[in-house]
LUMGULO-169835 format. One record per residue (C-alpha): residue in three letters; x, y, z; residue number from 1. Coordinates in steps of 0.5 Angstrom, whole numbers. Last residue first. Layout:
<rs>
  titi      X      Y      Z  zake
   ALA      X      Y      Z   NUM
...
</rs>
This chain:
<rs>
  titi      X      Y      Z  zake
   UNK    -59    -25    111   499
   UNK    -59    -17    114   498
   UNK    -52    -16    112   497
   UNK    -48    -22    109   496
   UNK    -48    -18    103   495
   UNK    -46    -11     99   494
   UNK    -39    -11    101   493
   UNK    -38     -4    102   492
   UNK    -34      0     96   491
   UNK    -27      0     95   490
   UNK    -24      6     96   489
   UNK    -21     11     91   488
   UNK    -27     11     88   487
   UNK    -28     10     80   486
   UNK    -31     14     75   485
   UNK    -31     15     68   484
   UNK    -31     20     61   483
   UNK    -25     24     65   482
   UNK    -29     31     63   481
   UNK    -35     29     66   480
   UNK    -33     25     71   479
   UNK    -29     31     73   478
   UNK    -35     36     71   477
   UNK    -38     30     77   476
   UNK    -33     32     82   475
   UNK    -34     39     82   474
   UNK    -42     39     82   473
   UNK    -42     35     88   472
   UNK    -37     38     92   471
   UNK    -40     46     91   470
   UNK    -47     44     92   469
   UNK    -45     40     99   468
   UNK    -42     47    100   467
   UNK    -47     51     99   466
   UNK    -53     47    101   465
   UNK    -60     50    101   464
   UNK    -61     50     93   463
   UNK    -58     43     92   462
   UNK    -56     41     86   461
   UNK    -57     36     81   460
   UNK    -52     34     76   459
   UNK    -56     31     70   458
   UNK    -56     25     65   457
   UNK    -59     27     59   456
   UNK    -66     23     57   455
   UNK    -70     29     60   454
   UNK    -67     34     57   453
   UNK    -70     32     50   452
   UNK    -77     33     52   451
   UNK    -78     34     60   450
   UNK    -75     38     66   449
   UNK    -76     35     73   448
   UNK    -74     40     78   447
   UNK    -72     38     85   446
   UNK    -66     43     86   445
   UNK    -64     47     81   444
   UNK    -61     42     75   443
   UNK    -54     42     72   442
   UNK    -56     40     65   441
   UNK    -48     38     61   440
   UNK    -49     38     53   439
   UNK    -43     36     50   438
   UNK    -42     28     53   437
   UNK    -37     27     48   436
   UNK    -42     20     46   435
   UNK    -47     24     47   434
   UNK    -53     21     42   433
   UNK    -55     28     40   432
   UNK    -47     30     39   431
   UNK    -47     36     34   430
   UNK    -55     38     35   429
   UNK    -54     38     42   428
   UNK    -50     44     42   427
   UNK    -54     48     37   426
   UNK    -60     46     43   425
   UNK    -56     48     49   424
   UNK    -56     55     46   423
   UNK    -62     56     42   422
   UNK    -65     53     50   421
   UNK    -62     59     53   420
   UNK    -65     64     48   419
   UNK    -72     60     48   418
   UNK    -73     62     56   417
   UNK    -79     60     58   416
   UNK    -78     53     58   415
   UNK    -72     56     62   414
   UNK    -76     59     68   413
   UNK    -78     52     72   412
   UNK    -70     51     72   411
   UNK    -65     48     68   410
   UNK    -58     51     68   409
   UNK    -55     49     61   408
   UNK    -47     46     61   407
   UNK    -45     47     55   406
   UNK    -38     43     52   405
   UNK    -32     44     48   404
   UNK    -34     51     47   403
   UNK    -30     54     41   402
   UNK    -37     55     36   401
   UNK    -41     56     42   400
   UNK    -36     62     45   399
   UNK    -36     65     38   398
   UNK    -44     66     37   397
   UNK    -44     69     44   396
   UNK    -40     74     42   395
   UNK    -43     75     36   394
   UNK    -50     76     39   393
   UNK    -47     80     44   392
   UNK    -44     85     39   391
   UNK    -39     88     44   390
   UNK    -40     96     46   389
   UNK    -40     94     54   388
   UNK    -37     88     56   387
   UNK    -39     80     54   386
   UNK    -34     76     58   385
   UNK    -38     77     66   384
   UNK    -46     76     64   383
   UNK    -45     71     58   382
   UNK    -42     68     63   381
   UNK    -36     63     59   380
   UNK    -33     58     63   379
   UNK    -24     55     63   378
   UNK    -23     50     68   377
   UNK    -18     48     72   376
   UNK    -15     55     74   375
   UNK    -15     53     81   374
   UNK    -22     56     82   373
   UNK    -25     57     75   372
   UNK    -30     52     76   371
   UNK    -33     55     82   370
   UNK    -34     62     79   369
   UNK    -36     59     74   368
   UNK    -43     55     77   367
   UNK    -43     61     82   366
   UNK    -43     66     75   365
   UNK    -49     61     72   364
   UNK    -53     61     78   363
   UNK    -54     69     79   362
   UNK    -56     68     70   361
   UNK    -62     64     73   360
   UNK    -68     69     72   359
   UNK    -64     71     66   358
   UNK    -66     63     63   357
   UNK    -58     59     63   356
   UNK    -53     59     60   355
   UNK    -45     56     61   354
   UNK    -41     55     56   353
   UNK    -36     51     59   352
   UNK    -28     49     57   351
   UNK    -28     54     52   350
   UNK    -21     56     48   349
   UNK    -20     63     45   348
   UNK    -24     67     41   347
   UNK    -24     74     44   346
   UNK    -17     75     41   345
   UNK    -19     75     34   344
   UNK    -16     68     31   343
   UNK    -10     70     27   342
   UNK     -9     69     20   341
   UNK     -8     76     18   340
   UNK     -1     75     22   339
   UNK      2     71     16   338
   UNK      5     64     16   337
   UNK     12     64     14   336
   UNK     14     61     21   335
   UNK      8     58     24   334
   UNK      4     62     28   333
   UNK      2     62     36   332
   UNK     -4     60     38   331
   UNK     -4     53     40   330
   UNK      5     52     41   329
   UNK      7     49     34   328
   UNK     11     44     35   327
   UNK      9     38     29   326
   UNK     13     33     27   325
   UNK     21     31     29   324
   UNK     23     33     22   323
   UNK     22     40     24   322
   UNK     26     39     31   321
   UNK     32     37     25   320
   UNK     31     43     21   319
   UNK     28     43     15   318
   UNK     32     47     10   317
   UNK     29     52      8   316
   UNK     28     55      1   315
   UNK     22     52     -3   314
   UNK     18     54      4   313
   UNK     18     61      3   312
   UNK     12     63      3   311
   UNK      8     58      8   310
   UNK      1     59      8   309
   UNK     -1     54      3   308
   UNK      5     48      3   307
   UNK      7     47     -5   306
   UNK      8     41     -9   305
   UNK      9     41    -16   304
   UNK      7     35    -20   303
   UNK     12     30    -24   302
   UNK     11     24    -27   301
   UNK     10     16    -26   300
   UNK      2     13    -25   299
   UNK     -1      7    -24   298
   UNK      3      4    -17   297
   UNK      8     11    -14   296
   UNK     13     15    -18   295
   UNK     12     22    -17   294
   UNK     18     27    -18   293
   UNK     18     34    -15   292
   UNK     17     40    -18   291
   UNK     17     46    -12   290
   UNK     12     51    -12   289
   UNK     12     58     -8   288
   UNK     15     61    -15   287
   UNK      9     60    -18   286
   UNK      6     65    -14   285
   UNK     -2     66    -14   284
   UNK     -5     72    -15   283
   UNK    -12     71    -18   282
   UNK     -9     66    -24   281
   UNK     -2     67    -24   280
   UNK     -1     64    -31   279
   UNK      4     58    -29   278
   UNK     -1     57    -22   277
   UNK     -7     55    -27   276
   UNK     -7     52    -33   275
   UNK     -1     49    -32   274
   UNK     -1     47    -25   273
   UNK     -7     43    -27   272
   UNK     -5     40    -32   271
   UNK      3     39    -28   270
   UNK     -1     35    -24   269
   UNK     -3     39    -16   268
   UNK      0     37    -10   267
   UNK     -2     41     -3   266
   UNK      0     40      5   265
   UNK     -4     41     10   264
   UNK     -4     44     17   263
   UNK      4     46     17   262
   UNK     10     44     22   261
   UNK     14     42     16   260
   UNK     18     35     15   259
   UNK     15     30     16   258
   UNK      8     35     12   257
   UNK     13     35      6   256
   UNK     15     28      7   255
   UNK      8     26      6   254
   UNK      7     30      0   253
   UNK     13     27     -3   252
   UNK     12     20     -3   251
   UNK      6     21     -6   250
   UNK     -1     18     -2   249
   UNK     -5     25     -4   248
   UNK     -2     24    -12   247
   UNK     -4     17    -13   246
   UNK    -11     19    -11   245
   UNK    -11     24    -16   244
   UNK     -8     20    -22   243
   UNK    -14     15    -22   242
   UNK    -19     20    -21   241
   UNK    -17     24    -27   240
   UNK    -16     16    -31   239
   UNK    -24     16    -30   238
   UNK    -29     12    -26   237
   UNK    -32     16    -20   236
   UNK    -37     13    -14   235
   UNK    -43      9    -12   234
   UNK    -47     11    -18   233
   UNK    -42     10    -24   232
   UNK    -40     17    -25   231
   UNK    -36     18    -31   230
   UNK    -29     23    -30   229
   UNK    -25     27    -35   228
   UNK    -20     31    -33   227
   UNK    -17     35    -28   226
   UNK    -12     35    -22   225
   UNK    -12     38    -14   224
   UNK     -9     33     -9   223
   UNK     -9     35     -1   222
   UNK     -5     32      4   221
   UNK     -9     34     10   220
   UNK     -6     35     19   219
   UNK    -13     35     23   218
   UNK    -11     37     32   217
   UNK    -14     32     36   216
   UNK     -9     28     38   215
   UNK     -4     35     38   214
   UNK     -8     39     42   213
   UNK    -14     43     40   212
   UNK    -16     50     40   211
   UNK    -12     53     35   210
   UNK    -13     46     31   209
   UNK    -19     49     29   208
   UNK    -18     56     27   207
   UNK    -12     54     23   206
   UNK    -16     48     19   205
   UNK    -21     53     17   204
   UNK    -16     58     14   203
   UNK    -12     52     11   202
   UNK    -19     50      7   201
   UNK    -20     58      6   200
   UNK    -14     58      3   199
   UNK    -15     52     -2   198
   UNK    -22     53     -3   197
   UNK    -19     60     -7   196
   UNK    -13     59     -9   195
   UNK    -14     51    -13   194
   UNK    -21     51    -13   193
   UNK    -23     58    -15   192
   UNK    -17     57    -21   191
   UNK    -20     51    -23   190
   UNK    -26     55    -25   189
   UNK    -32     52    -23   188
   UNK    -38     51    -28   187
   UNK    -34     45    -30   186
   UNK    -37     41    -25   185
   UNK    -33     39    -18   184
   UNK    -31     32    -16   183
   UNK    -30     31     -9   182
   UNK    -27     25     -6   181
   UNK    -26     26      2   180
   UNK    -22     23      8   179
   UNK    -19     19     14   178
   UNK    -26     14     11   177
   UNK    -26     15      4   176
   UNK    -33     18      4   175
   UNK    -35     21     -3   174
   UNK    -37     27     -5   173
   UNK    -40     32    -11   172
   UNK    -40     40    -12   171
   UNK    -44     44    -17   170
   UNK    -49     44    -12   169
   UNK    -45     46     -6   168
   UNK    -44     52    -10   167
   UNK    -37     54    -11   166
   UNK    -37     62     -7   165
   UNK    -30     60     -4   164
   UNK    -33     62      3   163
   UNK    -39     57      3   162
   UNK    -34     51      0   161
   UNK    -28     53      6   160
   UNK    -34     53     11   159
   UNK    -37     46      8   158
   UNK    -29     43      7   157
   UNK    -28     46     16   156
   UNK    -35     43     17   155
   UNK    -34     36     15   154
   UNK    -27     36     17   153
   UNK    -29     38     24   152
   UNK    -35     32     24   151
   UNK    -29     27     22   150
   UNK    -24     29     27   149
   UNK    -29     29     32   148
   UNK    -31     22     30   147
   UNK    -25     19     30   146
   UNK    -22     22     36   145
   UNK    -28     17     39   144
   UNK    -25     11     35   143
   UNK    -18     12     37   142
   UNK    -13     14     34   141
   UNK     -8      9     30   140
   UNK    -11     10     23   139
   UNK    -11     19     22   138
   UNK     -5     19     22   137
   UNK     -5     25     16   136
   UNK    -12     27     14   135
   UNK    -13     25      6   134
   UNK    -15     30      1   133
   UNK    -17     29     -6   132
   UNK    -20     34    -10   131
   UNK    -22     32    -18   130
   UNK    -23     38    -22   129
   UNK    -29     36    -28   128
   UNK    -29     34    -35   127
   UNK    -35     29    -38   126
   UNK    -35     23    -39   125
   UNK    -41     20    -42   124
   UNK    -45     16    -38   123
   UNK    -51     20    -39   122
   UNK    -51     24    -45   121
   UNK    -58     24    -47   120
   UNK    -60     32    -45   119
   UNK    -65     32    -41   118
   UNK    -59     29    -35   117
   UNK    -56     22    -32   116
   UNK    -51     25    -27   115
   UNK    -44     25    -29   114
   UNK    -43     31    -25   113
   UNK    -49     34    -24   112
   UNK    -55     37    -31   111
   UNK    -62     37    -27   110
   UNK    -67     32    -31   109
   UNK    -72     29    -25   108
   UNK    -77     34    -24   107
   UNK    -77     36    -30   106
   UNK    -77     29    -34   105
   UNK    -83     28    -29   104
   UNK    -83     23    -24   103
   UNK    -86     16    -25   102
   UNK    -93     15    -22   101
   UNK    -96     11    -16   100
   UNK    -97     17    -13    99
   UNK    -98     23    -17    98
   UNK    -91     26    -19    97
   UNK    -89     34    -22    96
   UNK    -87     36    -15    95
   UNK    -86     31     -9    94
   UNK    -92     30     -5    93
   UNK    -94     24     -8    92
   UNK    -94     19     -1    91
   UNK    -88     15     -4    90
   UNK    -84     22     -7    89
   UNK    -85     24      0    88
   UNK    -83     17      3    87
   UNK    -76     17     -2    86
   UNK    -75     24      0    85
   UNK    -75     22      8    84
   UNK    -69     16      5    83
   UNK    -65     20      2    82
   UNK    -65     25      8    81
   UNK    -64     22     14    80
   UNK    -57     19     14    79
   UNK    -54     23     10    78
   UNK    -51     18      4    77
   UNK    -53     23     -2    76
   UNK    -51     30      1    75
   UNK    -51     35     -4    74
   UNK    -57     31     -7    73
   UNK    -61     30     -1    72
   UNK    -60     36      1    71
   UNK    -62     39     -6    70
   UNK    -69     33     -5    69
   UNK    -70     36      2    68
   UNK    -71     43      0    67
   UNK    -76     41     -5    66
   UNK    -80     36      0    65
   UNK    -81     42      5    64
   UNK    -83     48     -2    63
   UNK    -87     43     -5    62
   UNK    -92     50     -6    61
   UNK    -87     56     -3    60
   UNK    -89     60      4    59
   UNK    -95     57      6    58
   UNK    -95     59     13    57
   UNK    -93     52     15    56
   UNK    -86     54     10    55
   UNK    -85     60     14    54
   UNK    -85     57     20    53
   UNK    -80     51     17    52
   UNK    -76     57     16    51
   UNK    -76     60     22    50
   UNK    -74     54     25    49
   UNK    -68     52     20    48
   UNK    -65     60     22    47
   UNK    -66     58     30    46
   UNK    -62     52     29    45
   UNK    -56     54     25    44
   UNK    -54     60     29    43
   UNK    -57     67     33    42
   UNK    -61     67     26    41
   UNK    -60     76     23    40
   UNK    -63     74     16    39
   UNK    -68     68     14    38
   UNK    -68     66      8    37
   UNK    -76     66      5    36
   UNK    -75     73      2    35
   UNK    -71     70     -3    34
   UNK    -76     66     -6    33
   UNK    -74     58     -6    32
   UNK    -72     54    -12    31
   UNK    -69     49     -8    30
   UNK    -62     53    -11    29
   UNK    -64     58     -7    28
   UNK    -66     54     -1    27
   UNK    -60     51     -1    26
   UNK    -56     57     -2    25
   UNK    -59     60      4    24
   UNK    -57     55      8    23
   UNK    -50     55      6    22
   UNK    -49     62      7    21
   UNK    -54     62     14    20
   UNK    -49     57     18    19
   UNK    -49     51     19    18
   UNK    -52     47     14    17
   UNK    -50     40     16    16
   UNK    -53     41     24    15
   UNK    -58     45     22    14
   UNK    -62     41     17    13
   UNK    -61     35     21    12
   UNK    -65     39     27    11
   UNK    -70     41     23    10
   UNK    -71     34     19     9
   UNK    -72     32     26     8
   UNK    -77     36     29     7
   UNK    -81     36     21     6
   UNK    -81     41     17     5
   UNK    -87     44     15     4
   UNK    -90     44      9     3
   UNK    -96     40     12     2
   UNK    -99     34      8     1
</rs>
């Protein structure tokens, strides 16, 4: 059986462990050598391609079935991984197990959260910090918001988990459909929880909700507490648990996001403020934490509440335009909120990235020249937004990451040019059944192209005729954009002729 990753487990792989970080994680915490990670991918595709490469050439025995078993177990309700380490462990492919056998103690015992392990305490309760976060007015939008929403989350908490240096191993979630459970092991200092996740958690938030409008934009209530948990195999039991989630739905927190125009709001038990912000562990100011009453079904106490980012907060008096709910202008900071918060200038919002093959790159600039006119439209060219001294790589990597959708130019040249399909293919990778329409082919003439391109519908443009090309690539980016169409005279009636 080979070692190499399947197309589909790449591209599962890619679009949950998007960045190098998260993915070399994985692979160490597989067992991979070290010399096996990839450095220097162009993104997440390109890095799970090289390392499917490296596992054909027989880079580590088992290495394939290794890598999805740790996926699987950070992820345990991933559409594709349980199920495909359940047939390799079925076709003997898994270590330390013979087909039809039972696996091996070794292979089987690994110590998680509640998690039966070697030791014979499975069951017990065992101590663990307890994360709730809960996205504020979530319910009465619409199901295509959700899912943007939902997949924004889920890459806001990986990131803010990778740069907080917690091992995704030691962490365990649970959807709650406007939100997450996570359970953290004990080999997490709280303090790492409530500082360090914490402020990469808003870092991320701000980043994201810079390039979107209020529907779009992701506001949490976040709850942190600690104690004992027992994980039941669906999910957590254990009074810790309990207190958690009576804390995000408090009366308290949500007033304090009414009242404030903050990404997230924070509450943590007075166990937790104890142990953690009382003794200004890594910084942390007390005096940024305000005591409030919490009196909610199964629970009846006090916790501190604070609003990350916001020094200052205790003491303001919410104003009556605060109260309305959230006017912060795209791009400008909330009061309090620091400088260093700042996206880099060169991050602003994409409409369109537009790639194309080199000998196509004249295509990209007409493509963008005609979208920009009026202002309509905002189109990244490689060719026209990377200036001398940029890092290109890096400036490309930016534009993927704020592009809402990538228009690709296809052409007998792009086969041939495995940059621009790096760039369409990262794209895809986030919305491969095209329910936002994210990857957009414009195609030269009478081009037929193949493989995955082929079950999106194209714009296709005559190469002969400037303005009859023009037309119709503005009008369909319309219907794209729109997601519909409808003409603004009635159409001729299709009988009576010829009959």
């Amino acid at each position: 059986m080979t070692e190499r990753l399947q197309d589909d487990e790449v591209l599962e792989l890619a679009r949950v462990f998007r960045d190098s970080l998260s993915g070399g994680q994985l692979l160490l915490h597989a067992g991979l050598p070290e010399f096996l990670i990839p450095t220097g991918a162009a993104n997440s595709l390109t890095f799970w391609q090289a390392v499917s490469e490296a596992l054909d050439a027989g880079g580590v025995d088992g290495g394939r079935f290794r890598i999805l078993a740790r996926a699987a177990e950070i992820f345990p309700a991933n559409r594709l991984f349980p199920g495909r380490v359940d047939d390799l462990r079925a076709a003997g492919a898994a270590p330390g197990r013979r087909p039809g056998g039972s696996t091996t103690d070794a292979a089987r015992g690994r110590d998680r959260v509640g998690a039966t392990s070697g030791s014979g305490a499975g069951g017990l309760p065992k101590p663990a910090t307890v994360i709730v976060l809960d996205a504020v007015g979530y319910s009465p939008r619409g199901a295509m918001v959700h899912l943007e929403i939902r997949r924004g989350l889920r890459e806001i908490i990986e990131d803010a988990v990778a740069d907080a240096g917690i091992s995704p191993e030691s962490l365990r979630s649970q959807d709650k459909g406007d939100g997450l459970l996570m359970v953290a092991s004990s080999e997490v200092p709280k303090a790492v929880i409530g500082i360090r996740f914490v402020d990469e958690l808003r870092r991320g938030l701000r980043s994201f909700n810079r390039t979107r409008n209020d529907l779009g934009r992701i506001r949490l209530r976040l709850a942190l507490h600690h104690g004992d948990v027992i994980e039941d195999g669906t999910g957590w039991a254990g009074n810790a648990v309990i207190v958690a989630c009576r804390l995000v739905d408090a009366p308290p927190i949500k007033k304090a996001l009414d009242d404030h125009p903050a990404d997230v709001a924070l509450i943590v038990s007075s166990a937790f403020y104890d142990d953690v912000v009382d003794l200004e562990l890594l910084g942390v100011d007390p005096a940024e934490y305000r005591e409030v009453a919490v009196d909610v079904p199964k629970f009846s106490g006090k916790a501190w509440l604070t609003l990350p980012g916001r020094p200052g907060w205790v003491r303001e008096s919410p104003s009556p335009a605060a109260a309305a709910g959230p006017a912060t202008a795209a791009g400008t900071p909330a009061e309090g909120e620091s400088a260093n918060d700042e996206l880099p200038g060169d991050a602003v919002k994409w409409d369109f990235l537009i790639a194309a093959a080199a000998e196509d790159a004249d295509w990209c600039e007409w493509i963008a020249f005609v979208l920009e006119k009026g202002d309509k439209y905002r189109a990244h060219v490689e060719t026209w937004d990377v200036q001398a001294g940029d890092h290109a790589v890096r400036q490309l990597e930016a534009a993927m990451n704020v592009a809402h959708r990538t228009i690709i130019v296809v052409s007998e040249h792009l086969e041939a040019a495995p940059r621009a399909q790096a760039v369409w293919m990262n794209k895809w990778v986030d919305d491969p059944g095209g329910e936002h329409r994210s990857v957009v082919p414009v195609i030269l003439g009478e081009y037929e192209p193949a493989g995955l391109l082929f079950g999106i519908k194209p714009i296709r443009l005559r190469v002969n005729d400037p303005e009859a090309a023009e037309k119709e690539l503005l009008s369909q980016i319309d219907r794209t954009v729109a997601g519909r169409y409808r003409p603004d005279a009635q159409p001729p009636f299709p009988g009576l002729a010829g009959r």
